[in-house]
C-alpha positions in Angstrom: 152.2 -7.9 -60.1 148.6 -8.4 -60.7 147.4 -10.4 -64.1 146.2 -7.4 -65.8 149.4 -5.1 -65.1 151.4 -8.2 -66.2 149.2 -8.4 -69.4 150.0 -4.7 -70.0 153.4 -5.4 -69.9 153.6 -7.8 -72.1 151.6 -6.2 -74.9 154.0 -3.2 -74.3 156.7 -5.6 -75.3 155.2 -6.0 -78.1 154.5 -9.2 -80.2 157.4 -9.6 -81.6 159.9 -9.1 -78.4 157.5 -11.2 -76.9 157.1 -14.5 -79.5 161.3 -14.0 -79.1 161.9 -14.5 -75.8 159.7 -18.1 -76.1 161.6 -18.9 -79.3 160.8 -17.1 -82.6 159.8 -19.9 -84.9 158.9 -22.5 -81.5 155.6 -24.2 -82.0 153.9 -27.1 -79.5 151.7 -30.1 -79.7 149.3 -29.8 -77.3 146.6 -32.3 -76.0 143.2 -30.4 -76.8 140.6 -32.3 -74.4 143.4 -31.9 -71.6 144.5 -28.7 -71.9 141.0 -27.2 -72.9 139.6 -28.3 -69.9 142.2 -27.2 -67.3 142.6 -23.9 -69.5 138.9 -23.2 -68.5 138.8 -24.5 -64.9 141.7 -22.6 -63.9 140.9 -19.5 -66.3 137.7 -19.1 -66.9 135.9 -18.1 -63.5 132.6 -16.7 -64.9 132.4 -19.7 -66.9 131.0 -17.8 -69.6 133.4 -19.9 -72.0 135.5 -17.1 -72.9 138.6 -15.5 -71.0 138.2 -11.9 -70.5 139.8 -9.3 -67.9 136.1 -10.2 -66.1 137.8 -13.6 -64.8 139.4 -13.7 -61.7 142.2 -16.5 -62.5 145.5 -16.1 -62.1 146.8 -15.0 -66.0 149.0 -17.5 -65.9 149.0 -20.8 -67.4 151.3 -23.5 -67.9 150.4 -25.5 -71.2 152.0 -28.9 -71.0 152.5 -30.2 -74.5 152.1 -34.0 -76.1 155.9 -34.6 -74.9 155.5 -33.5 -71.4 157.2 -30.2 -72.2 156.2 -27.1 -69.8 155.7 -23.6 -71.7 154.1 -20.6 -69.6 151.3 -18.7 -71.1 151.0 -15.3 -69.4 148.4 -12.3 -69.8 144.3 -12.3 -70.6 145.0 -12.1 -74.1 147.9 -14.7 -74.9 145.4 -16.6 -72.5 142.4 -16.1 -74.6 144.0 -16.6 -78.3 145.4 -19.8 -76.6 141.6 -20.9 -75.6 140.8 -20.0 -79.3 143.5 -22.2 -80.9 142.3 -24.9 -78.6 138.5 -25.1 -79.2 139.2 -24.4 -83.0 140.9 -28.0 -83.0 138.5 -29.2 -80.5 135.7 -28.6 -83.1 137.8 -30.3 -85.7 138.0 -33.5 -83.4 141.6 -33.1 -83.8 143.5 -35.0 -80.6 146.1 -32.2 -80.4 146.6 -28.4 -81.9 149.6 -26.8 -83.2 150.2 -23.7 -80.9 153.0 -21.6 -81.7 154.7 -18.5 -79.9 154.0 -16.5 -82.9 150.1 -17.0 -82.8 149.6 -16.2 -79.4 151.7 -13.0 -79.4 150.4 -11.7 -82.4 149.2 -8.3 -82.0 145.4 -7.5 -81.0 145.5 -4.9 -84.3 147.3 -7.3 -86.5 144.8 -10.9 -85.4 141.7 -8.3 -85.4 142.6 -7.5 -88.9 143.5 -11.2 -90.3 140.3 -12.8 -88.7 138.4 -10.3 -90.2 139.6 -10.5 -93.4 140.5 -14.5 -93.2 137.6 -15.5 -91.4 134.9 -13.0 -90.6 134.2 -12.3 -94.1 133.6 -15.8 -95.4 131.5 -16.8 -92.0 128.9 -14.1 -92.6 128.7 -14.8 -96.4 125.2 -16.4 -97.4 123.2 -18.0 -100.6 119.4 -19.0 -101.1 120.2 -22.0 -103.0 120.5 -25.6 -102.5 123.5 -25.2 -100.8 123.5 -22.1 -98.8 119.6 -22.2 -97.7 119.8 -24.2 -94.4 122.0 -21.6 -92.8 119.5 -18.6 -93.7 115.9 -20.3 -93.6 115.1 -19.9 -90.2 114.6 -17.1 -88.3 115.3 -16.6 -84.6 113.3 -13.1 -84.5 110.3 -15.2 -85.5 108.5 -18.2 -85.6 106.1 -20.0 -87.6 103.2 -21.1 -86.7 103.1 -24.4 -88.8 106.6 -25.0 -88.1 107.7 -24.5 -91.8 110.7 -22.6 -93.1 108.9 -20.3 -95.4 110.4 -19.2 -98.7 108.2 -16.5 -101.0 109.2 -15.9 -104.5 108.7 -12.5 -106.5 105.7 -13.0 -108.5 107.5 -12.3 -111.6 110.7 -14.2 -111.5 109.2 -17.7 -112.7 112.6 -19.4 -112.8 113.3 -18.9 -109.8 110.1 -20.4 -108.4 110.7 -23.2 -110.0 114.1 -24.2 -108.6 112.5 -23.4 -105.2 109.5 -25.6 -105.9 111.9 -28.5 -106.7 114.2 -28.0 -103.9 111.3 -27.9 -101.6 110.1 -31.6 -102.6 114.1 -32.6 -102.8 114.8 -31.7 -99.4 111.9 -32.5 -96.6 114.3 -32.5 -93.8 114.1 -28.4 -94.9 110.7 -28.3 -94.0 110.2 -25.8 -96.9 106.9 -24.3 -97.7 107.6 -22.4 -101.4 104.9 -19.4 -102.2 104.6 -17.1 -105.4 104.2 -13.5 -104.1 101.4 -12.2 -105.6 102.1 -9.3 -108.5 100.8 -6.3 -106.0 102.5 -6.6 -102.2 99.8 -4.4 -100.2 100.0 -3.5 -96.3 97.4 -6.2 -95.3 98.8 -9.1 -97.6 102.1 -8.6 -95.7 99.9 -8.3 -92.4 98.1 -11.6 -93.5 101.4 -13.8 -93.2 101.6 -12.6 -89.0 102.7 -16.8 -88.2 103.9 -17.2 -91.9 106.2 -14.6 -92.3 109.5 -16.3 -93.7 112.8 -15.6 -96.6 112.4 -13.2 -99.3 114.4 -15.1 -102.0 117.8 -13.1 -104.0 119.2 -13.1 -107.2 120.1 -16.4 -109.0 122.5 -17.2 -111.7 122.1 -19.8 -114.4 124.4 -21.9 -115.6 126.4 -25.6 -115.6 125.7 -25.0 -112.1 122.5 -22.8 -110.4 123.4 -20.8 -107.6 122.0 -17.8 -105.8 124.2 -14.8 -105.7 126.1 -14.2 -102.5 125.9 -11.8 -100.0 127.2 -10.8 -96.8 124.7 -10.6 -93.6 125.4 -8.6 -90.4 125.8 -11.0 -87.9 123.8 -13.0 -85.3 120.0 -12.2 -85.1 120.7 -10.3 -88.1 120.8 -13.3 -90.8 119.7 -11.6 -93.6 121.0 -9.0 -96.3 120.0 -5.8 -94.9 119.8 -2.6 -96.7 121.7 -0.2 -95.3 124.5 -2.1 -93.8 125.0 -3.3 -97.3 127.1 -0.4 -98.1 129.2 -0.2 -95.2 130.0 -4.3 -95.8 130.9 -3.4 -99.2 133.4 -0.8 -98.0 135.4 -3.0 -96.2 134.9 -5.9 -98.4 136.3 -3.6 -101.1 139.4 -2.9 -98.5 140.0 -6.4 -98.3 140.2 -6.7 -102.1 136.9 -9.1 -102.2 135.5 -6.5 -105.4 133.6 -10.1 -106.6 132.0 -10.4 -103.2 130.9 -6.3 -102.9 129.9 -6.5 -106.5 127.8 -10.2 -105.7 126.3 -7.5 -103.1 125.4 -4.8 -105.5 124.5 -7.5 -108.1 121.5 -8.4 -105.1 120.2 -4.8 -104.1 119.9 -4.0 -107.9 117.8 -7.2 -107.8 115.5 -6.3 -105.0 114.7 -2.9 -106.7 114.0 -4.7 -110.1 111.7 -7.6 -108.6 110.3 -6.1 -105.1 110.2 -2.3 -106.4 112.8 -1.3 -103.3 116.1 -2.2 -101.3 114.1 -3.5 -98.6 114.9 -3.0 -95.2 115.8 -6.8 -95.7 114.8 -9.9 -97.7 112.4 -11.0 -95.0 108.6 -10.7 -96.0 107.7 -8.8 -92.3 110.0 -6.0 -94.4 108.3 -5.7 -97.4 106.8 -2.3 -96.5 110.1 -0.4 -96.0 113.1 0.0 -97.1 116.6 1.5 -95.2 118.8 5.0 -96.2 119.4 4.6 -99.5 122.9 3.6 -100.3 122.9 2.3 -103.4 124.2 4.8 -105.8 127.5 4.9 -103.4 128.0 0.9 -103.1 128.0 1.2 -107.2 129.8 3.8 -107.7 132.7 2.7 -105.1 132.2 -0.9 -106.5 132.6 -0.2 -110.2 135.8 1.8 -109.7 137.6 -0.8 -109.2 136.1 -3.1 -111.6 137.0 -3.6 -115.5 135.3 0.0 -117.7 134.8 -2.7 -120.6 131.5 -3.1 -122.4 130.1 -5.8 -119.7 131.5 -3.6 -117.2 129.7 -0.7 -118.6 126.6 -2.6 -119.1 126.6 -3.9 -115.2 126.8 -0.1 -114.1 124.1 1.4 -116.5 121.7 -1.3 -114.9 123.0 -0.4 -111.8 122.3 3.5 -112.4 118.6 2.3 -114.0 117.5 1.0 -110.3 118.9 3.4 -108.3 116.8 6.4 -110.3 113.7 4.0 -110.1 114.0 3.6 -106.6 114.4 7.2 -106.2 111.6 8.3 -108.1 109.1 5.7 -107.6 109.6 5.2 -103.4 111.9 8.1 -102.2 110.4 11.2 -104.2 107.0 9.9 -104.0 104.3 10.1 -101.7 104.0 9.4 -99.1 107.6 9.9 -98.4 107.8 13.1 -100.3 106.5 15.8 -98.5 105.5 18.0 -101.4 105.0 21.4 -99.7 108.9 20.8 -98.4 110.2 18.9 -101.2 111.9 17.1 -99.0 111.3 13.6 -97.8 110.8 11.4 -94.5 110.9 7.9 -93.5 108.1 5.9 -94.1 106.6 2.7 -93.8 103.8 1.3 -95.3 102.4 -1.4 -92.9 100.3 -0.8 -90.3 100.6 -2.7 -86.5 103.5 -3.7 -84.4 106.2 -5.4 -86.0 106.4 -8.8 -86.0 110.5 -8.8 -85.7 111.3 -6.7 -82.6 112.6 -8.2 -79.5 109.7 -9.5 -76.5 109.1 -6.0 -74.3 110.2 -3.9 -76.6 106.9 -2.0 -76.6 106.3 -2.1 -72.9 106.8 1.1 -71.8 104.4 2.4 -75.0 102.2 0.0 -74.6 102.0 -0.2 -70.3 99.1 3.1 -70.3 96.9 1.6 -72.9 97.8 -2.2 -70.6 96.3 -0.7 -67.2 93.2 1.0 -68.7 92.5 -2.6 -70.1 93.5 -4.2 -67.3 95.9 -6.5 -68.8 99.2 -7.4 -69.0 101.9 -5.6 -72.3 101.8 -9.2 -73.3 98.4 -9.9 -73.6 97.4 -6.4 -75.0 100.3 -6.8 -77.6 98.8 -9.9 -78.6 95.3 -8.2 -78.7 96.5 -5.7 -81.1 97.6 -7.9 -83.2 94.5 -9.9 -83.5 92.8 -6.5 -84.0 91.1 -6.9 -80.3 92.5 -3.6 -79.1 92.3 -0.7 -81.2 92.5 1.8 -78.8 92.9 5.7 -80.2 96.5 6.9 -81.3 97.8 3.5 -81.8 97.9 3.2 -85.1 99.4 6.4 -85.7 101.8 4.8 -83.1 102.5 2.3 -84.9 103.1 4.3 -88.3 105.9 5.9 -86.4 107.5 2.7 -84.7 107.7 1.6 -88.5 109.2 4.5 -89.6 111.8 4.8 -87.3 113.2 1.3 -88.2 113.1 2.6 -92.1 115.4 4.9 -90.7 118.0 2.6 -89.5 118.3 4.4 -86.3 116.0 1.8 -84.2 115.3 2.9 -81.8 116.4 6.8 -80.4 114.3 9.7 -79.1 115.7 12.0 -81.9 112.5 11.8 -83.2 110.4 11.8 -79.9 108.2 8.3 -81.2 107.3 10.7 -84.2 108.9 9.8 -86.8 106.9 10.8 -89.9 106.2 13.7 -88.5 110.3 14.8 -89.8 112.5 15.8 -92.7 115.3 14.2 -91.4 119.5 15.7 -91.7 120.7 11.8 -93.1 117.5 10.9 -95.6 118.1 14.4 -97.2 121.4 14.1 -97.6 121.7 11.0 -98.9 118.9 11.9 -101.3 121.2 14.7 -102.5 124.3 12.4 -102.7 122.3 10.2 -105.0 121.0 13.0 -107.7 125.0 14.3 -107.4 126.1 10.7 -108.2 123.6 9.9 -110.6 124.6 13.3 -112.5 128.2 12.5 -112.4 127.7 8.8 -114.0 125.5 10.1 -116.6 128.3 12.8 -117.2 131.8 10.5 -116.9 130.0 7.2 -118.2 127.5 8.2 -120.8 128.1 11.4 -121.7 125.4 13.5 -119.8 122.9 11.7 -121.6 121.1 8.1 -121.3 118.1 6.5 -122.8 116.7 3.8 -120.2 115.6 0.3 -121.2 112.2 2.1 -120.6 112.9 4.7 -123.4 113.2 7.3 -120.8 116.0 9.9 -121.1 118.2 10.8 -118.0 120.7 14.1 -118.5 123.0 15.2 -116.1 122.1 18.6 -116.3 118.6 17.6 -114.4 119.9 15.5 -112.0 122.6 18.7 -111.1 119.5 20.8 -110.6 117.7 18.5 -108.6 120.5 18.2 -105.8 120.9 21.8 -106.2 117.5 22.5 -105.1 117.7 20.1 -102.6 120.8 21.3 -101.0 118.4 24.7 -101.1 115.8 22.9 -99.2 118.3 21.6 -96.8 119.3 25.3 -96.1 116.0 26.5 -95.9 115.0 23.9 -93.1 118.0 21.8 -92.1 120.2 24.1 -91.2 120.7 26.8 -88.1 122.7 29.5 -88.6 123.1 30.4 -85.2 124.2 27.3 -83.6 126.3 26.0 -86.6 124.9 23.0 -87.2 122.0 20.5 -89.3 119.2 19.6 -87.6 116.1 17.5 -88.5 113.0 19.5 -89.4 109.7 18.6 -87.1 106.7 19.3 -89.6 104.3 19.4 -86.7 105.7 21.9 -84.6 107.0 23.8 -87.6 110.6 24.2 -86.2 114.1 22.2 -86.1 114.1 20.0 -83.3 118.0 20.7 -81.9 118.1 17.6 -81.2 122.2 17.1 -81.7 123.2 13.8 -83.7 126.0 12.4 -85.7 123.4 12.5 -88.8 124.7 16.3 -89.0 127.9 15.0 -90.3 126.2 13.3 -93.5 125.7 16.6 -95.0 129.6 16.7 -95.0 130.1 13.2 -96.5 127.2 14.1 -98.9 129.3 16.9 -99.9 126.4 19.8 -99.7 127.4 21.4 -96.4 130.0 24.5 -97.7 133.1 24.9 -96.2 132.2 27.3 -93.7 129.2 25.2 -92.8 131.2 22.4 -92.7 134.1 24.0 -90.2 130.9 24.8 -87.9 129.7 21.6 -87.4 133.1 20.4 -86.8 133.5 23.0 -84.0 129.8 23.0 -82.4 129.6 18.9 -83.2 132.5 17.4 -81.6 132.4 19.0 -78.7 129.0 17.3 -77.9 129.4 14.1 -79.4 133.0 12.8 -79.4 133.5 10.7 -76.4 137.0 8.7 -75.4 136.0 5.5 -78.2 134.5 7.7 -81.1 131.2 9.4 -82.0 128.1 8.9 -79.8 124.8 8.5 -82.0 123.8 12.1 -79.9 124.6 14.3 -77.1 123.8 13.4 -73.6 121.7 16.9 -73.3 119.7 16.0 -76.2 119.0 12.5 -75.3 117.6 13.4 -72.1 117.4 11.5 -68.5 116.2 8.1 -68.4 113.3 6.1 -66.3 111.5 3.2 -65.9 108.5 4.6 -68.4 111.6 6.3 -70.7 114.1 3.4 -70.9 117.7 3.7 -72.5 117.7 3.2 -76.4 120.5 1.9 -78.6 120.8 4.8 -81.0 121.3 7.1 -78.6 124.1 8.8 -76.5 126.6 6.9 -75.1 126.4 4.5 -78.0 128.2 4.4 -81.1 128.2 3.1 -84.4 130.0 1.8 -87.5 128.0 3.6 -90.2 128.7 7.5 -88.3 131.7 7.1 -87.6 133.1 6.0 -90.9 130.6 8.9 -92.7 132.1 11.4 -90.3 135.4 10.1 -91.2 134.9 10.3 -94.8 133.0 14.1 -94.6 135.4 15.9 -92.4 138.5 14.5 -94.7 136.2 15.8 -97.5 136.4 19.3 -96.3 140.0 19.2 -95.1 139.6 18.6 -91.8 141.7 15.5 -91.6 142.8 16.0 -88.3 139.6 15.3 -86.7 138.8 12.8 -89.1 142.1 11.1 -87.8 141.4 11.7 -84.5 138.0 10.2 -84.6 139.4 7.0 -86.8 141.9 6.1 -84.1 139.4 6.5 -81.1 136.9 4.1 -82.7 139.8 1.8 -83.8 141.1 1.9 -79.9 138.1 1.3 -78.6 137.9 -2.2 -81.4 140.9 -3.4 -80.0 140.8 -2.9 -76.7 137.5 -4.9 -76.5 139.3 -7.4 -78.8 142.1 -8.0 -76.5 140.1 -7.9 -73.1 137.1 -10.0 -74.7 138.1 -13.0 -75.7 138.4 -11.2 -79.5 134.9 -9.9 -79.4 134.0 -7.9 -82.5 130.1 -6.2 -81.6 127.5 -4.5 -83.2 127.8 -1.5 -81.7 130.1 0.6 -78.3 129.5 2.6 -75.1 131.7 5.2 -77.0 131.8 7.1 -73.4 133.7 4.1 -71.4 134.9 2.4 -74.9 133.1 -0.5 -73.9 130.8 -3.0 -75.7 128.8 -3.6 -72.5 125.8 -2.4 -74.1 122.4 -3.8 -72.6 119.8 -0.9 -74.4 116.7 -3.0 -76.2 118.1 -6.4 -77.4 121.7 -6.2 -76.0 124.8 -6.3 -78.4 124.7 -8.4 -81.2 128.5 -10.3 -81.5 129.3 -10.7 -77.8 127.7 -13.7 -76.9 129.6 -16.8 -78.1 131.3 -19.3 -76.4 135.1 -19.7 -76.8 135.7 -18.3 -80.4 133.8 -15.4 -82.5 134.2 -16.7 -86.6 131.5 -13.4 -87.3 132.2 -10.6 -85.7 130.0 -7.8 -86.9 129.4 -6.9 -90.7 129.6 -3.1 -90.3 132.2 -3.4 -87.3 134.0 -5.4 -89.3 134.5 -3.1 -91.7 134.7 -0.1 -90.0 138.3 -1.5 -88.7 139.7 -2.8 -92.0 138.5 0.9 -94.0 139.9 2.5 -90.5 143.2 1.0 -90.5 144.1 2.0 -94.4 142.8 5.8 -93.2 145.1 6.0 -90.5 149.1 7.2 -91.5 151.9 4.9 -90.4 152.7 6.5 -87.2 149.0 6.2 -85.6 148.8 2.7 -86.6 152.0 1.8 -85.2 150.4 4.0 -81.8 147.7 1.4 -82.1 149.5 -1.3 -81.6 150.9 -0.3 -78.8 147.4 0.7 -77.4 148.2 4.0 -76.5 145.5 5.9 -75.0 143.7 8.1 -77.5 144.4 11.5 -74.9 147.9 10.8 -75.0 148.1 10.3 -78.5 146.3 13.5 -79.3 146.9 15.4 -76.5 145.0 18.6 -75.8 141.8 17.3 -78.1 140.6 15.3 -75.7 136.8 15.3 -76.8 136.9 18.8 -78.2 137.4 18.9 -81.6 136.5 21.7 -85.0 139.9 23.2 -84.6 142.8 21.5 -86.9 
């Protein structure tokens, strides 16, 4: 029997059947520099430091402990956990590590969950502060050209600079350089920091003890707070019962709209221009639910509601993101020229024709446009779009054919609308329809109804096609709906606008297009197009999938009583989660193949979460969440069919990527 049949096997047997026949409660010393070492010569055959079904060893291993005692480790995964265990202690500079039957036959579901929960949470959790700021200060998406960590300040939050000012001279090893932002951020003071860009400080608290506020980052090249995957962290922070940690996040975002006048896109100053889909009304709402309705708890939430209506009106109902002849709004971004963040070639293929009638290499023109030597016709428009498109969160995709202002986009709308109906219902359940802001402003919930309600007639008017059943984004240009099919379609379902009939069609005309063996793709094949050298694969685009549209499409279609596609789309996702877990060395990424349920994904910068060596103590932030949210959606009988990895066609047989019909 080969290693990965005798694998299957044993994860058939289940954990428990499994940590039984080696002896229940039966636990070994092992040597770690010994058996680490041998582990990966005879194991790891790719010698990427991590024991996956890629190796070509034999899936069996005989782990010798401190007394001499011989005890057979069989199967990639038992393998891998066992490698885990090892370079855990290894790290430690312990001389031996406890293994036990019991850790290496716990289930893929059960050890997904636990590290997450356990592990993942706390090893993505950051502060700017004294103690937190070494791990956030740098930034591998760019460098300085001084070779200092720079740390800007709001202009307005004069504490705040001071504590930074002092812990720049108290720690020179930091390489700090400490700046006041000035009280206006325009587009060509932002430009002006291209080799100075640096960390966008948070909220701080006061007290026997000064500390900034925490807050949970993405993972990986991602090392900062980011806007929109904010909300997503917070749901599964909220599953896991961390309510202080997702309100800590909250407590943050309310903080950026007070003191940088937007959620930005995240606290690094090349992101002062934009901001991400606006989530915020959701993450409080969810948040205070499950927090004390006292007078400091009602007092949190008021300033909570305050920003999120200043946000709205000041940057998402206002030009130029507002298109006023619509009344709807787009994705915009301020600044002007490439970004300063994106990964080397990324503009390649866009910038190759302007390249060859220069003469030059990508490189060398990039850097020309950046120094304002090229400024060849159409670029900056280019550029506005590029921008834009990153606002959206959906960097990069072809949804919006490199013309991104130019739509009224299915997910910005929608979440628009979900924030007037949330801001109604909080002025309705929490202050009685009526609230006087700090800035003597009243809010009613009366307005706010009739703002979502002529939104959700704008939507209709240019969102949605009648005769193909589902949302689409609205090209201002060509004066038309682009039918370009996307999992955005299912936010007007989550958003609760779609009606039921509307929602039952994009459930039958959706699906059918986009749900693939591991969950949702981003969009259909057909409406992503063929690819080439000068039209290269991009990440938010079919086959890929991702946390946030799953778990929105999750959330809509149990909205409108279709929870047996919701279910079905839960446990495809989950499957696809563990079954990279188990054959990966416990790899948790950013993102899947949802087509081959695979996390080999190589579009633009790759897949943030799969390279480490030996042990992942990260995973993904939205990844991570989508599993612990996923696992509490699914009913007893589906989980317990996920831990025995059962294919997602057998378990719903018959619905094998189709989908609308219950």
């Amino acid at each position: 029997m080969g290693r990965r049949f005798l694998f299957g096997a044993l994860l058939a047997s289940t954990a428990a059947a499994w940590a039984g026949a080696a002896g229940a409660g039966e636990a070994w010393e092992a040597p770690v520099p010994g058996c680490l070492a041998r582990l990966l010569a005879e194991q790891d055959t790719d010698q990427d430091r991590k024991i996956t079904v890629d190796d070509r060893g034999s899936g069996r291993f005989e782990l010798v402990d401190a007394e001499g005692g011989s005890h057979l480790v069989e199967g990639v995964y038992a393998l891998s956990v066992l490698l885990q265990e090892l370079s855990l202690a290894s790290e430690s500079g312990a001389a031996t590590a406890r293994i036990s039957a019991a850790a290496l036959a716990e289930n893929p579901v059960e050890r997904t969950s636990r590290l997450i929960r356990e592990v993942y949470w706390d090893s993505l959790t950051r502060t700017i502060d004294d103690a937190g700021i070494g791990r956030i200060v740098q930034d591998e998406k760019t460098a300085s050209s001084d070779g200092r960590n720079h740390v800007y300040v709001p202009h307005d939050d004069v504490r705040a600079l001071g504590y930074f000012r002092d812990l720049e001279r108290s720690r020179p090893e930091l390489r700090l350089a400490v700046a006041r932002l000035p009280e206006r951020v325009s587009p060509g003071f932002v430009r002006s920091l291209d080799g100075q860009h640096g960390l966008l400080t948070l909220k701080m608290e006061y007290g026997a003890r000064t500390h900034g506020v925490p807050f949970v980052v993405p993972g990986g090249r991602f090392n900062e707070m980011y806007g929109w995957d904010s909300y997503f962290i917070v749901l599964g922070l909220l599953a896991d019962g961390r309510v202080d940690l997702a309100k800590a996040m909250v407590d943050n975002q309310v903080y950026q709209v007070e003191r940088y006048g937007r959620i930005l896109n995240a606290n690094r100053t090349y992101y002062l221009t934009r901001s991400q889909p606006p989530l915020l009304s959701s993450m409080l709402r969810e948040t205070y639910a499950l927090l004390p309705h006292d007078d400091a708890g009602r007092e949190w939430f008021q300033r909570g509601v305050e920003a999120v209506i200043r946000e709205y009106r000041t940057l998402w109902t206002a030009a130029p993101r507002l298109v006023e002849p619509f009344g709807l709004s787009r994705y915009y971004d301020e600044g002007a020229g490439p970004c300063p963040e994106v990964e080397p070639g990324h503009y390649d293929a866009t910038l190759a024709p302007f390249a060859r009638a220069r003469r030059v290499s990508t490189a060398e023109y990039l850097r020309g446009t950046r120094s304002g030597k090229y400024a060849d016709a159409g670029l900056a428009a280019l550029f506005v779009h590029d921008r834009a498109v990153r606002e959206s969160g959906h960097d990069t995709t072809y949804r919006f054919d490199g013309r991104t202002t130019d739509f009224l986009t299915v997910d910005l709308n929608s979440l628009l609308y979900k924030i007037e109906s949330d801001v109604a219902e909080a002025l309705a359940e929490g202050f009685g329809g009526k609230l006087t802001l700090s800035d003597g402003s009243l809010e009613e919930a009366s307005r706010w109804r009739q703002r979502a309600a002529q939104r959700k007639e704008r939507i209709n008017a240019y969102l949605w096609d009648q005769e193909r059943g589902l949302f689409f984004d609205y090209d201002m240009k060509n004066g038309r709906r682009s039918g370009y099919v996307s999992a955005t379609t299912f936010y007007t379902l989550w958003a609760g606008l779609a009606t039921q009939a509307q929602a039952r069609a994009v459930a039958a005309n959706a699906l059918p297009e986009l749900e693939q063996l591991g969950g949702l793709a981003a969009s259909s094949l057909e409406s992503r197009g063929p690819l080439s050298d000068s039209r290269p694969e991009r990440q938010w685009d079919f086959p890929n999938g991702w946390a946030p549209h799953q778990m929105l499409a999750w959330r809509g279609l149990e909205r409108y009583g279709l929870g047996n596609d919701a279910r079905r789309l839960t446990y495809r996702w989950l499957w696809a989660i563990v079954k990279n877990a188990r054959d990966f060395n416990g790899t948790v990424p950013e993102k899947l193949d949802v087509e081959k349920a695979s996390h080999k994904v190589f579009a633009e910068y790759g897949n943030v979460g799969t390279k480490f060596a030996y042990i992942t103590k990260e995973g993904f932030g939205w990844m991570n969440a989508s599993f612990q949210v996923g696992l509490r959606f699914l009913p007893a009988e589906s989980r317990e069919a996920l831990r025995e990895m059962r294919s997602p066609d057998e378990v719903f047989p018959g619905k094998s990527r189709q989908g609308g019909a219950q």
